[in-house]
C-alpha positions in Angstrom: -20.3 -13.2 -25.3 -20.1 -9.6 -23.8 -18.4 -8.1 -26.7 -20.6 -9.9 -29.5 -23.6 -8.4 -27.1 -21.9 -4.8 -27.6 -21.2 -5.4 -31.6 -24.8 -6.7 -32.1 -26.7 -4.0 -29.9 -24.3 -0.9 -31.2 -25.6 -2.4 -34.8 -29.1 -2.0 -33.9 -28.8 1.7 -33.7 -26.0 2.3 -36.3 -27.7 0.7 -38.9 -31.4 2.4 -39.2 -29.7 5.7 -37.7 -27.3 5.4 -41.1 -29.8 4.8 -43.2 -32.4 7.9 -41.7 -29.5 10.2 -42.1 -28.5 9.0 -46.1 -31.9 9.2 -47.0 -32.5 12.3 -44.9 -29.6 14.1 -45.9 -28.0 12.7 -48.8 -25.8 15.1 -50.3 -22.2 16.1 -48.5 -22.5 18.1 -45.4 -20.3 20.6 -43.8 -17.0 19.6 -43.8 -18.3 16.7 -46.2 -18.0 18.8 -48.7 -14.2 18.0 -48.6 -13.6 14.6 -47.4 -16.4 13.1 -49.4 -14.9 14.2 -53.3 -11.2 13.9 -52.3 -11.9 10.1 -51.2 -13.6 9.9 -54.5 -10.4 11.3 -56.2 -8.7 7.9 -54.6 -11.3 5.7 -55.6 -10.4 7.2 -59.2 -7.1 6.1 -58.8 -5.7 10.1 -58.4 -3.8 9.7 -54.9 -1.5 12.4 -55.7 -4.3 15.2 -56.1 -5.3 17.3 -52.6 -7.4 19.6 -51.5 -5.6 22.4 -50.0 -8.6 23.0 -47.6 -8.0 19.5 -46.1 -5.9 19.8 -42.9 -6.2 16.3 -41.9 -3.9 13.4 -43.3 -5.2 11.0 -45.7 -5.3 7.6 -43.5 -9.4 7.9 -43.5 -9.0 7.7 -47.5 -7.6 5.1 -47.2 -8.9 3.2 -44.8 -12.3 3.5 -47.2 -10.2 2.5 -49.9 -10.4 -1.0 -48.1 -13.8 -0.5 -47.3 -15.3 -0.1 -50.4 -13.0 -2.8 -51.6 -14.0 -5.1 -49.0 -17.7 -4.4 -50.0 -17.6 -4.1 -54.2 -18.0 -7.8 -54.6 -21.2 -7.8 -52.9 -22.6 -4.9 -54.6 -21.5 -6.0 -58.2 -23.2 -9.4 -57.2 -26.5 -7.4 -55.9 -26.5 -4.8 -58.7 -25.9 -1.7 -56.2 -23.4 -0.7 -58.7 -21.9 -0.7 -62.3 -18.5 -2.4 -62.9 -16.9 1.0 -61.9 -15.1 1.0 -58.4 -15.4 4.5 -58.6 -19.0 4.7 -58.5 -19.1 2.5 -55.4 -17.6 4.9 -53.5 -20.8 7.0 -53.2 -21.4 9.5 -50.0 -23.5 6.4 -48.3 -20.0 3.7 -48.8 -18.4 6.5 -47.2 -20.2 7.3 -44.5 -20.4 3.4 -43.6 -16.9 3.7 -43.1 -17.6 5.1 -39.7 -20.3 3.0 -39.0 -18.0 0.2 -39.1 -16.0 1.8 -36.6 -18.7 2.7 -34.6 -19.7 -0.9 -33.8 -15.6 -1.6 -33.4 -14.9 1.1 -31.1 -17.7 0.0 -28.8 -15.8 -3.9 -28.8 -12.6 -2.3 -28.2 -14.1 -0.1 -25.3 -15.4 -3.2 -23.5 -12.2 -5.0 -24.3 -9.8 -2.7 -22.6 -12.4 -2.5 -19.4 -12.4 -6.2 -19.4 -8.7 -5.7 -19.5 -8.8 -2.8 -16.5 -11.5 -4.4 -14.3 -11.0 -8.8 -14.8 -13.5 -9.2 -12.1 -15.8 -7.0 -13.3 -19.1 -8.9 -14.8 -19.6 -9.3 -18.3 -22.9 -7.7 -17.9 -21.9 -4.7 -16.4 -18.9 -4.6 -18.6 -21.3 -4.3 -21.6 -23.7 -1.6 -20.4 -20.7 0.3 -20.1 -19.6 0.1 -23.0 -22.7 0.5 -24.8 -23.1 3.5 -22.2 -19.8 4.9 -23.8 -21.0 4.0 -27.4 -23.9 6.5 -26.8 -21.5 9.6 -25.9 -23.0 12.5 -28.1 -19.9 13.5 -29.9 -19.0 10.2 -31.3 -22.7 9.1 -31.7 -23.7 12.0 -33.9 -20.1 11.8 -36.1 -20.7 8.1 -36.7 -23.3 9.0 -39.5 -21.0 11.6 -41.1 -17.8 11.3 -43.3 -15.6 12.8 -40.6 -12.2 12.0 -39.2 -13.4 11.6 -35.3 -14.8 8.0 -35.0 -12.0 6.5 -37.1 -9.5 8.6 -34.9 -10.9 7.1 -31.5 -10.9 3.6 -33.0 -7.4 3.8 -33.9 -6.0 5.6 -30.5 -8.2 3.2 -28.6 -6.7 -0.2 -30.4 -3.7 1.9 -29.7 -3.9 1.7 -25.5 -5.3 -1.7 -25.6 -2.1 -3.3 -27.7 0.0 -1.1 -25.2 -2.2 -2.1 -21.9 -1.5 -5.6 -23.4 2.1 -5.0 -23.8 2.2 -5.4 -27.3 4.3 -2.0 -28.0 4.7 -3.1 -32.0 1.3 -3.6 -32.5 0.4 0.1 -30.3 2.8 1.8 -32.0 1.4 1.1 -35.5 -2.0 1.9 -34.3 -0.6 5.0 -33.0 0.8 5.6 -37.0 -2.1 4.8 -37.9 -3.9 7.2 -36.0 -2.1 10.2 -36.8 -2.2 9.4 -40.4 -5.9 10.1 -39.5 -5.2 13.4 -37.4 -1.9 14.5 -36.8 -2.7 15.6 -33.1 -2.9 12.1 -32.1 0.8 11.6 -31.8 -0.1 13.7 -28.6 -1.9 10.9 -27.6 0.5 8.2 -28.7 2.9 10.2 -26.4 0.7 9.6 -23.7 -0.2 5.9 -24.3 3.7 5.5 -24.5 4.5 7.6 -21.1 1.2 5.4 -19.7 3.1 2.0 -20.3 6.6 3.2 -19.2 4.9 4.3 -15.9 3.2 0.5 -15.5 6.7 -0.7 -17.3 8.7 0.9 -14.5 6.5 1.4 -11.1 5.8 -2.1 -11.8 8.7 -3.8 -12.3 10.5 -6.3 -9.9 13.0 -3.8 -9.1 11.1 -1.2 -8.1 8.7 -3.6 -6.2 11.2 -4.5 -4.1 12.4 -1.3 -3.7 9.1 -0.6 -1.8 9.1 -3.3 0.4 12.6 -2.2 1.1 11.1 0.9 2.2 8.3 -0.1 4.2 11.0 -2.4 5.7 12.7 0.4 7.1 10.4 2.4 8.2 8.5 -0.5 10.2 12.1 -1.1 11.6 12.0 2.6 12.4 9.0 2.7 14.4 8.3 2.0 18.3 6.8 -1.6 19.5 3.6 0.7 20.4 3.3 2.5 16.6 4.4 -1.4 15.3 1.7 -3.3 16.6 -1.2 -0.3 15.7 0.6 -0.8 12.0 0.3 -4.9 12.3 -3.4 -4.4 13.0 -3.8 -2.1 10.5 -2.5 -4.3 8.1 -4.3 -7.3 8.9 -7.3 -5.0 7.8 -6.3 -3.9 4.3 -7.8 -6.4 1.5 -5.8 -8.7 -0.2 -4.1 -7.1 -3.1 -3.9 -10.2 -4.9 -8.0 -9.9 -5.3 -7.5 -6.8 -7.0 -7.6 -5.2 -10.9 -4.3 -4.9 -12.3 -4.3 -0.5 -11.1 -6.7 -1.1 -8.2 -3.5 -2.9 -6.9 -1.1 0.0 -7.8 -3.5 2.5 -6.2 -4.3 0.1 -3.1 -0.2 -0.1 -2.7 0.1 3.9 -3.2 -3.2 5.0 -1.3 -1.9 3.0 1.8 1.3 3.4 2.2 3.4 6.9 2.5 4.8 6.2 -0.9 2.2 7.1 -2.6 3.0 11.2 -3.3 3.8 12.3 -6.6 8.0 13.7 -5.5 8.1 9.4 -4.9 6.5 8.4 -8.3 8.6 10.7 -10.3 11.7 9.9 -8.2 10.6 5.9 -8.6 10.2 6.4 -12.3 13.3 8.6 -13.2 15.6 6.3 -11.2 14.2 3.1 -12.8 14.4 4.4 -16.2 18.0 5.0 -15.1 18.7 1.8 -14.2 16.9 0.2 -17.2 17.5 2.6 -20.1 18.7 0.0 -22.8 16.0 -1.7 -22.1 13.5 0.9 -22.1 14.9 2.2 -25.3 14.7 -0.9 -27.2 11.1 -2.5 -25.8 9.4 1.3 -26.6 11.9 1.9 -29.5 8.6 1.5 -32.4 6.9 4.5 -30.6 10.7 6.5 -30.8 10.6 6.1 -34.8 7.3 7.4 -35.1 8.3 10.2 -33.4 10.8 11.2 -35.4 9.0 10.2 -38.6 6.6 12.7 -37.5 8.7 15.2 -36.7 10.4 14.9 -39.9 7.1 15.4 -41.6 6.8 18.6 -40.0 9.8 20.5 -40.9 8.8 18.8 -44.4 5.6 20.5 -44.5 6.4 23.2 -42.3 4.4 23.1 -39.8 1.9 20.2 -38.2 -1.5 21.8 -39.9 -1.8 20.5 -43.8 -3.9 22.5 -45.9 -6.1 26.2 -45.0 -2.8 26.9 -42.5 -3.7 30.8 -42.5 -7.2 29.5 -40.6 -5.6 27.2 -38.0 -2.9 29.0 -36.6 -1.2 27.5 -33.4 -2.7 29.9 -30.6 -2.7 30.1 -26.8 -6.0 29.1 -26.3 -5.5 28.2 -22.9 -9.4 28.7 -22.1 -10.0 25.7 -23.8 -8.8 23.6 -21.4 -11.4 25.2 -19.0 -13.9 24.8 -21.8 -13.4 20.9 -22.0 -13.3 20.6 -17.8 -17.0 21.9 -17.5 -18.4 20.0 -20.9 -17.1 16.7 -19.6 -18.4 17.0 -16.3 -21.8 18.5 -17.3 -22.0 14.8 -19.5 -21.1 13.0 -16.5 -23.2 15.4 -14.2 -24.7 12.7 -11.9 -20.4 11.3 -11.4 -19.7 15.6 -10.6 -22.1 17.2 -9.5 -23.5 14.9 -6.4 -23.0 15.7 -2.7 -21.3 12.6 -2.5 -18.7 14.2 -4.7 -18.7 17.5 -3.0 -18.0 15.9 0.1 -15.2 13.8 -1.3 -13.3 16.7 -3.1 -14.1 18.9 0.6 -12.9 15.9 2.7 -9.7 15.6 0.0 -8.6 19.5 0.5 -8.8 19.1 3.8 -6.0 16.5 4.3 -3.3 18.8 3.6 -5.2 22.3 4.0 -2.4 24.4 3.5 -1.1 22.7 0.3 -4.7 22.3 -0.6 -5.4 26.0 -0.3 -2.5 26.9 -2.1 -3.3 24.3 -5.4 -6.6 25.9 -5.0 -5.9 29.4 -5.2 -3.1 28.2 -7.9 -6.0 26.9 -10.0 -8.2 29.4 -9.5 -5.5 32.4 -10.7 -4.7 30.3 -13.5 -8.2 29.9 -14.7 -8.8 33.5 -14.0 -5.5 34.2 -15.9 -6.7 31.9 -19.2 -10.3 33.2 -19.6 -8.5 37.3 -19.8 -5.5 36.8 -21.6 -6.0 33.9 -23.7 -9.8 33.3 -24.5 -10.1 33.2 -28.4 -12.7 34.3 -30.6 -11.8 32.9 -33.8 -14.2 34.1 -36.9 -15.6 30.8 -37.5 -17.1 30.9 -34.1 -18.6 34.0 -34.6 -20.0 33.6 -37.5 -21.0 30.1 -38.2 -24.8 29.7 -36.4 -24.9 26.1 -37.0 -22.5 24.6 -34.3 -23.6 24.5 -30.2 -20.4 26.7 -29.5 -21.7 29.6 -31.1 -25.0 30.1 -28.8 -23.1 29.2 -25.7 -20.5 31.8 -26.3 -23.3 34.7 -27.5 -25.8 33.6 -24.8 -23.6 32.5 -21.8 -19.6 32.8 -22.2 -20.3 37.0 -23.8 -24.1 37.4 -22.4 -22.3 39.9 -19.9 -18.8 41.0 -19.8 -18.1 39.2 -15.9 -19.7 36.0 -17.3 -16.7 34.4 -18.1 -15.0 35.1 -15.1 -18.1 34.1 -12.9 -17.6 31.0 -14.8 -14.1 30.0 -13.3 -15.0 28.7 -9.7 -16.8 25.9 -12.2 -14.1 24.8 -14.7 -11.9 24.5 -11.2 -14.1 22.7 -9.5 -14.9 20.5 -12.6 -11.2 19.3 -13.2 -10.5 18.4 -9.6 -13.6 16.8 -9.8 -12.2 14.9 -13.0 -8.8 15.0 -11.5 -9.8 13.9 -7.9 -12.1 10.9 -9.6 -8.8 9.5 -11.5 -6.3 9.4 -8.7 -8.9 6.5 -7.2 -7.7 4.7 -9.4 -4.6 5.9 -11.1 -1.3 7.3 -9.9 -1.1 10.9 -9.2 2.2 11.2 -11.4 -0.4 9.3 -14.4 -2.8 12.0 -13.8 -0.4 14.7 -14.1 0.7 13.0 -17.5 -3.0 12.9 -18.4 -3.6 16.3 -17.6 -0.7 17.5 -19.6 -1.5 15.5 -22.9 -5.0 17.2 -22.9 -3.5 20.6 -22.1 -1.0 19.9 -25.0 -3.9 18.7 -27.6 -6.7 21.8 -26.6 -4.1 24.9 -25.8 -2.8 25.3 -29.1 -6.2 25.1 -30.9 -8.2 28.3 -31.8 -11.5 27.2 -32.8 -13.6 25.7 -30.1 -14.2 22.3 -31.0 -16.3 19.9 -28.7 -14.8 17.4 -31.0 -11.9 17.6 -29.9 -12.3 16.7 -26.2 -13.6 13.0 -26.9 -10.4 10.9 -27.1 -9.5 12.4 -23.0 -13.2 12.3 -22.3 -12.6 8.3 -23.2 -9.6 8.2 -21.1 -11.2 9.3 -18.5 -14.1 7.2 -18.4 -12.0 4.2 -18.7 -9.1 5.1 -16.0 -11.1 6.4 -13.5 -13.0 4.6 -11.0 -16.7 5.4 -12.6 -16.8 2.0 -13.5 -16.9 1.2 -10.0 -20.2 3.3 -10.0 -23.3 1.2 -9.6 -25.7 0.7 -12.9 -28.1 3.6 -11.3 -25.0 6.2 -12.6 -24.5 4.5 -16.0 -28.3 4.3 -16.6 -28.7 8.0 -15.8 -25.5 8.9 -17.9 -26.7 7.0 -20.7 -30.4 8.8 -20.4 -28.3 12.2 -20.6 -26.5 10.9 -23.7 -29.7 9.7 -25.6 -31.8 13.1 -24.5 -28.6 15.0 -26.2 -28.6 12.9 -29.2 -32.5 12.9 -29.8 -32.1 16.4 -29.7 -29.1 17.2 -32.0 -30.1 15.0 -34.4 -33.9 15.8 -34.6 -32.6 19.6 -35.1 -29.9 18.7 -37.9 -32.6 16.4 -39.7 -35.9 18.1 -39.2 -35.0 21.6 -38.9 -33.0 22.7 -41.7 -32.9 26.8 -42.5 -31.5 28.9 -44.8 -29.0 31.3 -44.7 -29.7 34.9 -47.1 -26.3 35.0 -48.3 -25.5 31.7 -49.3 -27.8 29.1 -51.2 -28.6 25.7 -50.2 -29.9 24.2 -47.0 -28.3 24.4 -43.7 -28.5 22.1 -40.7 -27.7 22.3 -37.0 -25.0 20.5 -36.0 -22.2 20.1 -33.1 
């Protein structure tokens, strides 16, 4: 019943939102102006014509292409259209597209923490996901003909096939997704390195590697040190009661196995010892791969079309950008002194390695913001995204701004950082961390678009959905005040720029 509840109540709001924003704003918008007439150009039949500004793959074409296909029957038979396939495929069809995907990404969110939390409750598995469904970036894009809600539906049916392991099925999502934006094989890399780390750590072998381990050293030990460990133990929980990575994090926050030299050790020497059979069980995501690679030295380079405007950069401040925007979103998860106490009472374990990650962070956020902050010319001159008043009025307001800024983007990732490894493995957080250095650091143009797929990761992995319904009801109040707001500005308050005619609306 819970995800029928999440389909049903998602299609309350997608529905009359859609049909506001059609009647609203009817014509293309934006980037629109693009994906709208080459999608048309398919529905012609031409699906060898492109647009050179496109710099997306086709796969959203054509997965509206079986949209409108699956919906021309019904509007021949209600007269919403002449016997013309083409003129089905109208700005509205299109748009519906994502609506569709809207309601499905909010199934497959509550799937996968079905999947992540079994003795979660259906009820609270539902607010979540309709908590989730509400996040600004993907609730605003599901009314526009853009890439980024059928991108997140595809990468997330992509983890739950490989959570499920069903590696076939994930790794045609995971085609599937980067036929929508080629930066999602970034992602696929992830989901893959995600189920070899749950293939390997959690594998017979390596299990009883561990109790090997903890075999010895209780051998090792005085009578004294034994018997303090023996009534210890009798007070851990059963780890049979727990989630499927509660277990894995009960095993690895108990037990001196649990630093990240072990986990990589664990995993290489595993992998060793099962290579054949790691290459052929994870052998679909290996020829994607290399299909993908050999589309790039095809088209020389991974950007399609306007390549002089998206040039691979070292926008390393990104990554700080995406740290602070995520947490300020989650605000009542990051900035709580329950979570200042946690991250101080974390440091203080291991103070000297803690001071020196900290300062480590700290110089390397200092070290991104001077040398590789970018200002690309869309972002200075385009006055109707959010990025372009937070850089003028806070990021550039003063010249030390950006470096007064620092302390926060470090505090906000080991917030985000320190949040996962409750429920993750620190050698998966590294991985996570990595794949959302490898997607934001080469990108120029600040984006907040970009940051949703690893803002969904890390909702789902991390142990906020052990937070009580208080946090998701005030994090879902956040997202609906940021969504009123946006939208009521790109609807109601449209403007006009002196050089160029036509209307111009506000929008993320």
């Amino acid at each position: 019943m819970g995800k029928i509840a999440v389909a049903a109540i998602t299609s309350l709001w997608v529905i009359p939102m859609s049909i506001i924003v059609n009647h609203i704003v009817p014509d293309p918008y934006m980037d629109e102006i693009f994906h709208v007439p080459q999608a048309q150009q398919y529905c012609n039949g031409n699906l060898r014509s492109w647009d050179p500004m496109i710099t997306t793959p086709p796969g959203l074409y054509y997965l509206s292409l079986a949209h409108v296909a699956s919906l021309f029957p019904g509007m021949l038979l209600m007269g919403a259209t002449s016997q013309s396939f083409s003129e089905a495929c109208s700005t509205s069809v299109l748009r519906s597209t994502n609506a569709v995907f809207a309601v499905l990404c909010g199934v497959l969110v509550f799937e996968i923490i079905r999947f992540l939390a079994p003795n979660l409750s259906d009820r609270k598995a539902t607010l979540m996901a309709l908590v989730m469904s509400l996040y600004p970036l993907h609730w605003f894009f599901t009314f526009l003909y853009y890439t980024d809600v059928a991108s997140l539906t595809a990468f997330l049916a992509m983890y739950l096939a490989c959570s499920r392991k069903r590696y076939f099925l994930s790794a045609l999502f995971g085609a599937l997704a980067i036929c929508i934006r080629q930066t999602n094989v970034v992602w696929m890399l992830f989901v893959a390195c995600s189920g070899v780390l749950d293939f390997t750590l959690d594998s017979p072998r390596q299990k009883q590697n561990e109790k090997v381990d903890q075999h010895s050293r209780h051998q090792s030990i005085d009578g004294k040190e034994a018997t303090l460990r023996s009534n210890l133990r009798k007070r851990k929980p059963d780890n049979s009661t727990l989630d499927p990575f509660d277990r894995a994090n009960s095993i690895s926050s108990t037990e001196d196995t649990s630093g990240l030299v072990y986990d990589v050790y664990a995993v290489i020497s595993t992998c060793w010892s099962m290579k054949w059979n790691l290459l052929v069980t994870f052998s679909p995501f290996i020829v994607v791969v290399v299909a993908f690679g050999i589309f790039i030295i095809w088209n020389g380079g991974i950007v399609l079309g306007a390549k002089e405007d998206h040039v691979v950069s070292p926008h390393f401040a990104q990554i700080m950008y995406f740290s602070l925007v995520s947490a300020l979103f989650t605000a009542p998860l990051h900035f709580s002194v329950a979570q200042l106490r946690n991250i101080l009472q974390e440091l203080r374990q291991n103070r000297p390695l803690s001071l020196l990650l900290t300062l480590v962070a700290l110089i390397a956020g200092f070290a991104s913001v001077h040398f590789f902050s970018l200002a690309h010319p869309y972002l200075l001159a385009d006055n109707r995204h959010y990025p372009f008043y937070l850089w003028r009025k806070i990021i550039n307001a003063h010249w030390l701004m950006k470096y007064v800024l620092v302390p926060v983007y470090v505090y906000s990732w080991f917030s985000i950082l320190s949040l996962l490894e409750k429920s993750r493995r620190k050698i998966w957080v590294l991985v996570y961390f990595l794949a959302t250095c490898a997607v934001l650091a080469p990108t120029p143009l600040v984006e907040f678009r970009y940051y949703t797929i690893p803002f969904y990761i890390f909702m789902l992995q991390s142990c906020v959905r052990n937070s009580g319904c208080a946090t998701w009801l005030l994090t879902g109040t956040i997202f609906v005040c940021v969504n009123v707001f946006t939208m009521g500005m790109f609807l109601f308050r449209p403007f006009k720029w002196s050089h160029e005619d036509g209307v111009q609306r506000f929008i993320w």
